[in-house]
Structures are given as structure tokens and as C-alpha cells.
C-alpha positions as CSV (number, residue, x, y, z in Angstrom):
1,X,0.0,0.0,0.0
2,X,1.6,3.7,-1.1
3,X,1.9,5.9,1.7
4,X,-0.6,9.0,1.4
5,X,1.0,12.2,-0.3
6,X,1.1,15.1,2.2
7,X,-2.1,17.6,2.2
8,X,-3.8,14.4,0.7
9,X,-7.4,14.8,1.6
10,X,-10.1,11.8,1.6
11,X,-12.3,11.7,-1.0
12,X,-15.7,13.5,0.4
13,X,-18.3,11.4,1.9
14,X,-21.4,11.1,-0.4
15,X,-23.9,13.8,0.1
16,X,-28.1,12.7,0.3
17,X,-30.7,15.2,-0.5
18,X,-32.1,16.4,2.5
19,X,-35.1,16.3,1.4
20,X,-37.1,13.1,2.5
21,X,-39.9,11.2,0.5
22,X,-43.6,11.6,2.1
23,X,-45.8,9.1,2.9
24,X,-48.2,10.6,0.4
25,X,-45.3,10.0,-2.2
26,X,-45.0,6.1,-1.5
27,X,-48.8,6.1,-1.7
28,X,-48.1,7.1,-5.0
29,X,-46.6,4.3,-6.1
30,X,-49.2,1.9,-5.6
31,X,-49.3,0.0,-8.5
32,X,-45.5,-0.6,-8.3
33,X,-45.6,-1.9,-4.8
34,X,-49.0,-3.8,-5.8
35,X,-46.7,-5.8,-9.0
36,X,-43.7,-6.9,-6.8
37,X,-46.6,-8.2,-4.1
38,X,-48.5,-10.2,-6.9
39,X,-45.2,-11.2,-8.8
40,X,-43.9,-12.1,-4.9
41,X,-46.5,-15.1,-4.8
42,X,-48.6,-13.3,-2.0
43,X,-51.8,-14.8,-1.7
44,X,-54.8,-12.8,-2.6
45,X,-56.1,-12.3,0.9
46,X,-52.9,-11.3,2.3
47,X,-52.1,-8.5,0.0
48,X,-53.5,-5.7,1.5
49,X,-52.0,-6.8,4.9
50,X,-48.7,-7.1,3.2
51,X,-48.8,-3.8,1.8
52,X,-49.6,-1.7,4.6
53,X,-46.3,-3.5,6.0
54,X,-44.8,-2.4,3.1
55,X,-45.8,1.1,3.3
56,X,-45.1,1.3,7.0
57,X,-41.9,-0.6,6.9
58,X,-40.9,1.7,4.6
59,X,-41.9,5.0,6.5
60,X,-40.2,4.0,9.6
61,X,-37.1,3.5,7.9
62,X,-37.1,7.0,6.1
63,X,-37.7,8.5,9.7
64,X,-34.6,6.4,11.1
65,X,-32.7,7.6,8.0
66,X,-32.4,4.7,6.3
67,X,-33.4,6.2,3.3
68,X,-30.3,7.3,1.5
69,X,-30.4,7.2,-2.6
70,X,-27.4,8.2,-4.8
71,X,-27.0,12.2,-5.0
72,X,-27.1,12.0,-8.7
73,X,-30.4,9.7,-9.3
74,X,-34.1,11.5,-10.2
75,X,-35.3,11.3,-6.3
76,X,-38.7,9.6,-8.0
77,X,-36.7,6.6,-9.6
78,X,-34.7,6.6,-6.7
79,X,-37.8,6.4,-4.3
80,X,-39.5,3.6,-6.9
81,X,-36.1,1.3,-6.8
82,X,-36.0,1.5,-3.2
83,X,-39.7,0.9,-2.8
84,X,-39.4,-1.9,-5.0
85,X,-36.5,-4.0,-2.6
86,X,-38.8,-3.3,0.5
87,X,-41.8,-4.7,-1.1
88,X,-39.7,-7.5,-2.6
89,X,-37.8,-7.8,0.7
90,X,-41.3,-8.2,2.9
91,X,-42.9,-10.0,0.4
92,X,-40.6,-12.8,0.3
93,X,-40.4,-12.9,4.3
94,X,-44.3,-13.1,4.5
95,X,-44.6,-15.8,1.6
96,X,-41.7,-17.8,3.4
97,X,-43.0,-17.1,6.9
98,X,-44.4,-20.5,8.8
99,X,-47.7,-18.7,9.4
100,X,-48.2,-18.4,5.1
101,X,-46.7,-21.9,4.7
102,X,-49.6,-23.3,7.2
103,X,-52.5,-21.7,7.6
104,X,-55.4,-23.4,6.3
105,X,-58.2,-21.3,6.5
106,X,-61.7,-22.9,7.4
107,X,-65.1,-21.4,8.0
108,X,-65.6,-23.6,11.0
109,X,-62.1,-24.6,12.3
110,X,-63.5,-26.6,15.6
111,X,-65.7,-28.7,13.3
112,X,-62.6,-30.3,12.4
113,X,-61.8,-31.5,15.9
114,X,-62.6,-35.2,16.6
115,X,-62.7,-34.1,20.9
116,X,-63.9,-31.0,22.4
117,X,-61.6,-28.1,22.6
118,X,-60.6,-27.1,25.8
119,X,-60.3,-27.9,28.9
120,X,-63.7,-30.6,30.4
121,X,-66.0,-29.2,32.5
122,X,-65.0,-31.4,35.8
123,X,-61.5,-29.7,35.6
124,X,-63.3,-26.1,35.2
125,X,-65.1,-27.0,38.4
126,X,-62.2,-28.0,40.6
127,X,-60.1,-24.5,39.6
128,X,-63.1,-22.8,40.4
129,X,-63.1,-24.8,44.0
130,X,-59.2,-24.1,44.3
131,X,-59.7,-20.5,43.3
132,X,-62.3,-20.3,46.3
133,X,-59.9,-22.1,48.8
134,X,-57.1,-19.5,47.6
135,X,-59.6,-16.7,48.4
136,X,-60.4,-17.9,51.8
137,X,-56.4,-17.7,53.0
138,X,-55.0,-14.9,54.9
139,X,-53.2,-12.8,52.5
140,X,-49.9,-13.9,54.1
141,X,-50.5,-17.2,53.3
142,X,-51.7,-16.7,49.6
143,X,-48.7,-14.2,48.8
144,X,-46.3,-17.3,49.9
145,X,-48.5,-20.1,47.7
146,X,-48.0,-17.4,44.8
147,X,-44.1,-16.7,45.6
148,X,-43.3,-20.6,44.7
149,X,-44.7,-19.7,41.4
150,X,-42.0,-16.7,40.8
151,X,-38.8,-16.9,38.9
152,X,-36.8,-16.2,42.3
153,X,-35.7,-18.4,44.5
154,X,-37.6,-18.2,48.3
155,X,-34.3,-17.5,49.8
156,X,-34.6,-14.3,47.3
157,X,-38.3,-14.3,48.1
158,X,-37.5,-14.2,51.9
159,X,-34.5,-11.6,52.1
160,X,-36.7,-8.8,50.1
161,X,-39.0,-9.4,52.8
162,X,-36.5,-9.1,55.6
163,X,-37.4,-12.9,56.8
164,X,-35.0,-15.6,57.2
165,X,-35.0,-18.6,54.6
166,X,-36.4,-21.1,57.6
167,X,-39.1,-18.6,58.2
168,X,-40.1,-18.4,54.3
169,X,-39.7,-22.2,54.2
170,X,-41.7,-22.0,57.6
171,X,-44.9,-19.7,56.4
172,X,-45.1,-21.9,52.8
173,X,-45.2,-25.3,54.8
174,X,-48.0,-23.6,56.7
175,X,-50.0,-22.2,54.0
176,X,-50.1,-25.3,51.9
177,X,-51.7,-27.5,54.5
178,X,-54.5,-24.6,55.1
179,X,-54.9,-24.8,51.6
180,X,-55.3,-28.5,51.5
181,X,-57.6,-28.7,54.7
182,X,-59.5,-25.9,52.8
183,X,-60.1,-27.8,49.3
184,X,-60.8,-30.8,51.4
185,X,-63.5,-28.9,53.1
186,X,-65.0,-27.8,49.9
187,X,-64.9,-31.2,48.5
């Protein structure tokens, strides 16, 4: 590599127009965005969702300033060949998304079930029963039930609450027999 020549300046940077396309301008270009969608292999029913995400996609990136064309293009040929790789671009990832791959649509999707859908109405009944036993705790007792079900640990769980481990451990032990003696009760 040559050594730079003294009061050798760097080429200047590229310079974008300042002046930034309008939503009103992409809306323009309807029918191009509308081409690379069909010619994309979007299904009918999806293209209007796919180009609102086009259009939107688009706007967000000329407010981050993403939009940068060459200083010497026409700014409307330079808007329609960038328009035309976002449309392609979103296109493609919506046509090769799992969602597109999959979905079959049905007018009555649960008619196709061979079982009911959800959970049976005996197990309704007994979280409705639980739900009632939880309700009748003291509200030191139901906040340690509902701790075991926290990311933290209840060694975390007891030192936020200024409590040592053995009294956490202690107050849990407690709360789960009241809540058994309570279901059996309701039972």
C-alpha cells in the first residue's frame, strides 16, 4: 500500500438530499408496490396486509434515515427502486413465513376436531373450587402459595422481605396445609 501524499485529503463522503420522500409520495406508487406483491407469490387475501407492511416498513425506515439514494439519481426513480427492494424484501419474508406456509383457513375450524376443545368441564369445576380455597387464605399465606410460582428463589423471596429462609420455608409449609384442609372442606 503507497503511503498517502502530504495535504492528501479523503475523497468526500457522499452527500443525500435532505429532502425526504412523504408518505403521500410512497402512496403514489401503488401499483408498483401492488406488481412486486403479486409477482412475490402473496396470496390474494394477504395483500392488503402485506402492503400496509410495506408502506409502514418503509416509513419507519425514512424517519430512522435509512433512506439514502445516490445524489445524482431522479429522487422519483430513486424512491420507486428502493420501494421496489422493500416490497420485494417483505414479500418474500411473508410468503416464506411458517404462518403463510400453514395456515389453512376454514369457515368452522373446531368442526374439524374429533374431541372438544378445551379444557372438560370437571377440571373447570375443581379450579373454580381451588380458586375459592385461595380466596379464603390470609393474605400472608396466599402471597407465599404465589411466591413458589415466581422466577426467584424463596431465599430471594425471603430476604426482600426481611425474613430468614427457615421462616419463608416456615410460612409456605403452613400455607399449603390450610390450603389442602381448605379444598378438602369444599370437596
Amino acid at each position: 500500500m503507497k503511503p498517502r501524499r502530504k495535504g492528501a485529503k479523503s475523497p468526500p463522503a457522499a452527500r443525500h438530499p435532505k429532502k425526504k420522500p412523504t408518505v403521500e409520495a410512497m402512496l403514489a406508487e401503488r401499483s408498483l408496490i401492488m406488481a412486486v406483491i403479486v409477482a412475490s407469490g402473496v396470496p390474494a387475501r394477504d395483500r392488503a396486509d402485506v402492503f400496509q407492511n410495506v408502506v409502514m416498513g418503509a416509513w419507519r425506515s425514512v424517519k430512522r434515515g435509512l433512506y439514502r439514494p445516490a445524489p445524482w439519481d431522479e429522487p422519483r426513480k430513486a424512491l420507486r427502486r428502493w420501494l421496489h427492494s422493500v416490497a420485494r424484501h417483505l414479500s418474500m419474508h411473508h410468503v416464506n413465513s411458517a404462518w403463510a406456509r400453514r395456515a389453512v383457513l376454514h369457515p368452522s375450524p373446531f368442526g374439524l376436531l374429533h374431541e372438544t376443545a378445551g379444557p372438560d368441564l370437571h377440571a373447570q369445576m375443581e379450579a373454580r373450587e381451588t380458586l375459592r380455597a385461595l380466596a379464603d387464605l390470609k393474605d400472608w399465606q396466599r402471597e407465599a402459595l404465589l411466591a413458589v410460582d415466581q422466577p426467584t428463589s424463596l431465599v430471594q423471596y425471603a430476604k426482600a422481605r426481611g425474613m430468614s429462609p427457615g421462616t419463608a420455608a416456615s410460612r409456605l409449609r403452613i400455607a399449603r396445609e390450610a390450603l389442602a384442609l381448605r379444598l378438602r372442606r369444599h370437596r
